[in-house]
N, C-alpha and C positions, 0 to 999 in steps of 0.2 A: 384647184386641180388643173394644173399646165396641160396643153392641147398638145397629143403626142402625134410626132410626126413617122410616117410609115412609108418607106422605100419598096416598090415591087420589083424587080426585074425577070424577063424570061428569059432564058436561053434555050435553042431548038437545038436537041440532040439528036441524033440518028435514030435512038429506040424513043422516043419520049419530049416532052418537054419537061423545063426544070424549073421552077420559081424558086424567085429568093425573095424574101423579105427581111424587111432591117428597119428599126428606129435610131433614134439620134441616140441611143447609149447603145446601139451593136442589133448583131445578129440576133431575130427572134424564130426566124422558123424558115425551112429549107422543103420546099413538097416537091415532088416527082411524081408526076401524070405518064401514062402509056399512049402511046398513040400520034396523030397526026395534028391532032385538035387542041388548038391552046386553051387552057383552063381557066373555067370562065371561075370569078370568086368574089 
C-alpha cells in the first residue's frame, strides 16, 4: 500500500475560508467554512 500524499491549502475569502485538498492523482475535496476562523482539521 503506497503512502498517499495530501496537499492542504487555505484561501481567506471575504465571507469564509476555503480549503483545498489534493493528492498526487488530483483533486480530492474542496470545504468552505463561514466565518473569521481557519478551520482547524
Amino acid at each position: 500500500m503506497e503512502e498517499q500524499l495530501v496537499y492542504r491549502s487555505y484561501f481567506s475569502s471575504p465571507v469564509g475560508w476555503i480549503e483545498l485538498c489534493a493528492t498526487g492523482k488530483g483533486l480530492c475535496s474542496l470545504y468552505f467554512t463561514r466565518g473569521k476562523s481557519k478551520p482547524e482539521r
